[in-house]
N, C-alpha and C positions, 0 to 999 in steps of 0.2 A: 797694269801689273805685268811682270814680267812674264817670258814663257816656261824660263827657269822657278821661278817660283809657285806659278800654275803647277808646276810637274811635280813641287816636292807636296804644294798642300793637296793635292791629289791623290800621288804616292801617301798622307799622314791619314788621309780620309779611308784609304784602302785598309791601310794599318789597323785604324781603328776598329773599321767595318767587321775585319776578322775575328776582333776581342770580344763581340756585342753577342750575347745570347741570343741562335736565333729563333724565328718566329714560326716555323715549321721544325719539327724536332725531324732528324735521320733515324732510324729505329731498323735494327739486323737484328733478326729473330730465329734463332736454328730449330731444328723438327717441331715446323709451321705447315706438315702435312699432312696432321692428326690432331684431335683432341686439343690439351690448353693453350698451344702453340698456333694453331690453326685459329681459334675463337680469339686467341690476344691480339694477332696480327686483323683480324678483321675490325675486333676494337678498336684499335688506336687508330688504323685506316680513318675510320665512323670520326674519330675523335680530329683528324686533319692531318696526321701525323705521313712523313715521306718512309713507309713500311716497306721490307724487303724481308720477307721468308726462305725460310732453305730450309730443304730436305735433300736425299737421299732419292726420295722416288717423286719425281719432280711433275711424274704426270696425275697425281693426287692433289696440286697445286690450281690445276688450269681454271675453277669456278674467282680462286684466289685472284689469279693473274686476268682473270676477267671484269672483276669487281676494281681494278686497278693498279694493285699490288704487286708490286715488283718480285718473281720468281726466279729463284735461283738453286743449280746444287749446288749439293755439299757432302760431303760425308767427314766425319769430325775427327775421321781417326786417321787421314792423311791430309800430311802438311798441306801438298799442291793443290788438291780440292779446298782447302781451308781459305790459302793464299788467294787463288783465286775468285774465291767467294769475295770474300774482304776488298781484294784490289777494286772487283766490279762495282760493288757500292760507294767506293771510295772517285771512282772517275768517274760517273755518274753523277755522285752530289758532291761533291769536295770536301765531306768530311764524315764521320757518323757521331752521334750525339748516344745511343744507347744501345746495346749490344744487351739480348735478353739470351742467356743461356739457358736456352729449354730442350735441348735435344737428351734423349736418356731412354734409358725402358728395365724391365725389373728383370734380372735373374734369381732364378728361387731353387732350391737342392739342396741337399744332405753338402754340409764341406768335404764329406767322404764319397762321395759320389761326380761332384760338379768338379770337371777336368780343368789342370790349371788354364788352359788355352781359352776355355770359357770363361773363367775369371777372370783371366788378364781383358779380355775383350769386354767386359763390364767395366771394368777400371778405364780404358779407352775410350770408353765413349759417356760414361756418367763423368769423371775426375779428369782425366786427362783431356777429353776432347775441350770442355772450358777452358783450359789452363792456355789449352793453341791459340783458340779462336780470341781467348782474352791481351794474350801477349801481342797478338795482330793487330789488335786494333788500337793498344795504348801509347803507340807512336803519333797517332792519328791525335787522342785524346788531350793528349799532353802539350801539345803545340796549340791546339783550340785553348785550351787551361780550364777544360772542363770536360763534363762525360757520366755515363751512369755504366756501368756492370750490373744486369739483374741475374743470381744465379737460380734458378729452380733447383730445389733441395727436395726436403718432404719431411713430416712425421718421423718419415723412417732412419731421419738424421739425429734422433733424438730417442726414440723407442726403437727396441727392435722384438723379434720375433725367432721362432727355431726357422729353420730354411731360408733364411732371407741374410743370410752370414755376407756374402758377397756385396748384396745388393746395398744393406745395412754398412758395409765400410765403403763403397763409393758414396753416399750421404753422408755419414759421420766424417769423412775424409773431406769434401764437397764444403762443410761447415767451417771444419778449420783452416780449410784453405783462404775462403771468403774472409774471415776475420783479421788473417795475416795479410791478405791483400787490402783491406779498407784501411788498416794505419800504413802502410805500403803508400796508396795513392790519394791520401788525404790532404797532400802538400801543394798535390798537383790540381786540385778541385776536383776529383773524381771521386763522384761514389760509388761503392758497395751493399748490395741489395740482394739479402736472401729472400727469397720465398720456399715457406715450408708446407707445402697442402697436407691435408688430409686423405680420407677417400675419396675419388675423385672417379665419376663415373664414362670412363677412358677403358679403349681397347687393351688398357697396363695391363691388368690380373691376364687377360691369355693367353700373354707371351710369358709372365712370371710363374702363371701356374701348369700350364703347360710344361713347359722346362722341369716342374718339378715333379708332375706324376711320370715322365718319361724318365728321368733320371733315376728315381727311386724304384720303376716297375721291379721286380724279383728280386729284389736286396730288401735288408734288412731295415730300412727305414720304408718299408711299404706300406704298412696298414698306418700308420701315424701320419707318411705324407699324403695318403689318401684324403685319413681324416681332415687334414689340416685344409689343402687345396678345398676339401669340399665345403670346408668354414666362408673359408675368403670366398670363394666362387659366389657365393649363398648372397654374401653382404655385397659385391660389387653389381648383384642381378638385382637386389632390390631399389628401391627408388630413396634410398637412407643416405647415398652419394651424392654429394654435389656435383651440379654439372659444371662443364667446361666452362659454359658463357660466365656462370656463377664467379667462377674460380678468374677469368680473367680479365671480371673487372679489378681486381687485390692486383692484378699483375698493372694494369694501365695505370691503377694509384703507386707504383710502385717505381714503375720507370718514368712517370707523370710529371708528380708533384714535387714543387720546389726545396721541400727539406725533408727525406723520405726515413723512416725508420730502419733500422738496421736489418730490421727482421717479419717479416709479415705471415704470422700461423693461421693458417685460415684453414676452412673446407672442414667436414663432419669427422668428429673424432679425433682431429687433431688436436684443440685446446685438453679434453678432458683426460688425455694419452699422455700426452708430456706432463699435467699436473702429476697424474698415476704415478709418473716416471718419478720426479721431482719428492714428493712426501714417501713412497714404500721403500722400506730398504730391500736389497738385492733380493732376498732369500723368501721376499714374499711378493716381490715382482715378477718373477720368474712363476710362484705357483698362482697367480694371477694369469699370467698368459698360459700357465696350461691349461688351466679350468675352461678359458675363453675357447681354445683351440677343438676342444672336445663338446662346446658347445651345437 
């Protein structure tokens, strides 16, 4: 055979090689230095998967990055930390197969209280910060002609609550965004994958309810946000929450498995929340969640 012909079926083999789904999946997983993101990333790890976490405070990783997990920052609300996240697991493996967006955290306040500058910074890193690290990676995706987006959503995309106005439109936002990017990149073979948890027994409620007894102190939504934090505090201390490991196996079937559903509700109080939502009309779902809050 030729040397010339050696080189093209060579070159046809390489070709191919690129097209073939492969047999260790790539998996980029954002705030993987805490809680669901942490347990997902050590799952798939467990499961064979080539995993890379990123956070924010990178030295919360080191057990991660010891168990063999590729460690990286990131903070989701600038480009060039993003970019750079991205490029490095891109030269590394040659591609990425799954992009889980789970980086997020709750803000909770009076909307007359909670400053726009804090708002906006909850839109940036629930809604916005996705949107980055999803546009970064779909050049990558598209040329493989395959790919998963998992986006971490929550309950709270679906139900909501008094105080949680901000938090509740980065979810609800989060939801319709997912759904316009799934017919989006459906052409291209890539899927879209919400995950909605429930309660979920994570450091969330103390940066969420925090935020909102300090906000509310000496204003007129004091005794009700008192009440309210001291609802939620109550149910995230008891053991009625799912844990993390719980919660990220739904995540590993999520960015996993071969034909994945659109939408995965899981974790305590999540199914029987959105049913609520789903059958009560407005006017008696609203005195539903006050009854609850006063509990």
């Amino acid at each position: 055979m030729s040397p010339w012909r050696l080189l093209s079926d060579g070159f046809l083999h390489f070709e191919k090689m690129k097209t073939v789904q492969p047999s260790i999946p790539v998996v980029l997983i954002t705030g993987a230095s805490s809680g669901i993101g942490r347990a997902t990333a050590r799952q798939l790890h467990e499961r064979g998967c080539r995993v890379y976490g990123a956070a924010r405070r990178v030295e919360r990783m080191a057990d991660l990055q010891e168990a063999g997990i590729g460690v990286l920052p990131l903070d989701v609300t600038r480009s060039e930390s993003a970019c750079a996240c991205v490029e490095a697991v891109v030269e590394r493996e040659g591609r990425i197969d799954v992009l889980i967006n789970n980086a997020g955290y709750g803000l909770y306040g009076a909307v007359e209280d909670v400053s726009l500058d804090d708002a906006r910074r909850q839109l940036e890193v629930n809604l916005i910060g996705p949107a980055l690290m999803t546009q970064l990676v779909l050049p990558y995706m598209r040329r493989q002609g395959r790919g998963r987006i998992v986006n971490v959503s929550s309950m709270a995309g679906k139900v909501y609550t008094a105080y949680g106005a901000w938090y509740h439109a980065s979810k609800f936002g989060l939801e319709g965004w997912s759904d316009s990017l799934r017919l989006e990149l459906k052409p291209f073979g890539i899927d879209v994958v919400l995950v909605e948890p429930g309660l979920i027994r994570t450091p969330w409620a103390d940066t969420a309810l925090d935020h909102l007894e300090q906000s509310a102190r000496k204003g007129v939504y004091h005794a009700s946000a008192q009440r309210v934090a001291g609802v939620m505090r109550r149910l995230y201390a008891s053991r009625l929450g799912t844990t993390p490991d719980r919660l990220a196996r739904t995540m590993v079937r999520a960015a996993l498995t071969k034909h994945p559903r659109d939408r995965y509700l899981t974790g305590f109080l999540a199914r029987p929340s959105v049913l609520v939502r789903r059958l009560l009309p407005v006017s008696w779902l609203d005195a539903f969640i006050r009854l609850i809050e006063r509990v």
